[in-house]
N, C-alpha and C positions, 0 to 999 in steps of 0.2 A: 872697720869699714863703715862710713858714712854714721847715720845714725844708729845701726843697729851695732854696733861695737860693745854698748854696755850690758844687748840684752844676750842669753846664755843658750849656745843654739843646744838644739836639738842633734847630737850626732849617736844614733844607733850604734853604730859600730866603731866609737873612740874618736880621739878627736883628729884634727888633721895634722898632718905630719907638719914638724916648722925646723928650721935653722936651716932652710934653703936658700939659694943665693938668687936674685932676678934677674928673671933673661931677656936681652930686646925678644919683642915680640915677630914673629914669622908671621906676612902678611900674604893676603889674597894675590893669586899669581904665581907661587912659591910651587913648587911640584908637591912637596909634600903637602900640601891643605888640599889637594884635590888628585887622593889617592886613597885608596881602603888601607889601613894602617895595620903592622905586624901584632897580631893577637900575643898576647900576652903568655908568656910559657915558664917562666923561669920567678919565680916570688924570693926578691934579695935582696939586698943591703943599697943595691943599684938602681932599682927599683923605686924602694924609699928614696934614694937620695931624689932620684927623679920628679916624682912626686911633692916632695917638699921644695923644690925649685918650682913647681907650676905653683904652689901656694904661694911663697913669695912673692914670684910674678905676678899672680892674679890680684893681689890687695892693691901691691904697688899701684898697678894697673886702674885699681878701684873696677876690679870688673866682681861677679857674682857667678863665674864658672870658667876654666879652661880646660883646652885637649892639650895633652902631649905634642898632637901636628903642630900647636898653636905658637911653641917655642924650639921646634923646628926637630923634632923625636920622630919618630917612624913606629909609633905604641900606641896601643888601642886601650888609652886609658884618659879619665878626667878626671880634675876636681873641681868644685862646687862648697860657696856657702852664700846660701841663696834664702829669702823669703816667701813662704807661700799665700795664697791668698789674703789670710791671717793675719800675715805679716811672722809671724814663726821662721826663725832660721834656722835650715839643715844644712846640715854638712856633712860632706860623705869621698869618696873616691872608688870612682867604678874601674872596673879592668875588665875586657872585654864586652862593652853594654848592650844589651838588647832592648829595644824598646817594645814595648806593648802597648799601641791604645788604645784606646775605646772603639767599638765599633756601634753599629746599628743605633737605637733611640736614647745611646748612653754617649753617642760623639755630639759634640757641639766647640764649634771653632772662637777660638779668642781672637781677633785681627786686631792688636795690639801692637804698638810701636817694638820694633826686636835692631837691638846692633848687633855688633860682633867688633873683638878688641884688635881681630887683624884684621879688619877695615874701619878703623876708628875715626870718630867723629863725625859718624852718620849712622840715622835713625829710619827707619821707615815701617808702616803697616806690612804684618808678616803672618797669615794667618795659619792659626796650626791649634789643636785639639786643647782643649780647656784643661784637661789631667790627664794625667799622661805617669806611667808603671816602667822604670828600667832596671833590667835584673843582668848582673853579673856577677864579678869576683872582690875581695877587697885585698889588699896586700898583702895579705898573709894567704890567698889563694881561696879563701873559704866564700859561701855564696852569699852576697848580698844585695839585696828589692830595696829599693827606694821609689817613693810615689806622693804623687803631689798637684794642687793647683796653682792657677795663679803665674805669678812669675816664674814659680817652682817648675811649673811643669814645661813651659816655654823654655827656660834652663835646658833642663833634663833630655829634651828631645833636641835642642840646640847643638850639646856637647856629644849627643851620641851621635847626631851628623856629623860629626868633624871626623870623627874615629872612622866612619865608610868613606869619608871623604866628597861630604857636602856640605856647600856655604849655602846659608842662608839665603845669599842674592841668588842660589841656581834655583830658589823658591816662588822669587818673582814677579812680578810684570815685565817686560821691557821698558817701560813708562818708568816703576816704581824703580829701577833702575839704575833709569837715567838720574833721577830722584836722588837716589842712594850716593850715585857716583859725585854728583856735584855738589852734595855737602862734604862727602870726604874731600874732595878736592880744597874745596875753601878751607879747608883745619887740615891741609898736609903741612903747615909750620909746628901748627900744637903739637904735631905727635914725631918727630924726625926718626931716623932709622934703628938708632939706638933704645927707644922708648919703649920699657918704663925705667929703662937700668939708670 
């Protein structure tokens, strides 16, 4: 991925799954992107395969995190290999994520430029908590916390919206929106229906 391909992430719990295959991406509008996604019950072979088809996708893609909704799954699960403040890349895959953030004199907001790969080729100010703590399952069922700044943590709460089934844009202005919408529109050639396959 871009320039951080040569440096060695960081992945607590193994690395990510690979020899998946890439899927056009599932775009804003889609019923499933804006629906709370089936929790995770069954830890299989199926599973993994799934997972490694979101890793696929997501390099291909050149993006730094996808959901499941994102290539058109109805699973409350993501993955992620993402940079944090630091510039340190984690990688991980959550299955059911919870997010925790900060609260009271420990929250402070990043309003930081945020996309999303299913409305791509648009950016806009998105603001959302500086670190940010998601805790779930990993493939094998067992528990895993990941937590981070930075891009890391814009990530991390990004992907677990998708899994309740919120976009980014339901986050907001009407303005920023508008915003939003007319850069995707000017780069709906870049990206056609199929893309990133």
């Amino acid at each position: 991925m871009r320039d951080m391909e040569d440096q060695t992430p960081h992945a607590p719990y193994g690395p990510l799954p690979r020899n998946g295959s890439v899927r056009p991406m599932t775009r804003w509008g889609t019923p499933v992107m804006h629906r709370p996604q089936a929790r995770v019950e069954v830890y299989d072979d199926a599973l993994r395969a799934l997972a490694a088809d979101m890793v696929a996708t997501m390099y291909a893609a050149d993006g730094v995190g996808l959901a499941a909704c994102q290539i058109g799954e109805d699973v409350a699960m993501f993955v992620f290999d993402c940079p944090d403040e630091e510039g340190q890349r984690v990688v991980g895959v959550v299955c059911n994520p919870v997010l925790v953030e900060p609260q009271g004199v420990d929250r402070r907001l990043d309003d930081s430029p945020e996309g999303c790969l299913s409305y791509p080729g648009a950016f806009v100010d998105c603001a959302r908590p500086d670190y940010a703590v998601v805790e779930g399952t990993g493939l094998d069922g067992a528990p895993v916390r990941f937590e981070g700044d930075g891009l890391l943590a814009k990530c991390l709460q990004h992907e677990t919206d998708h899994t309740v089934g919120t976009v980014f844009g339901d986050r907001i202005s009407a303005k920023a929106m508008k915003k939003l919408r007319k850069q995707h529109d000017a780069a709906v050639e870049d990206y056609p229906v199929e893309w990133p396959t």
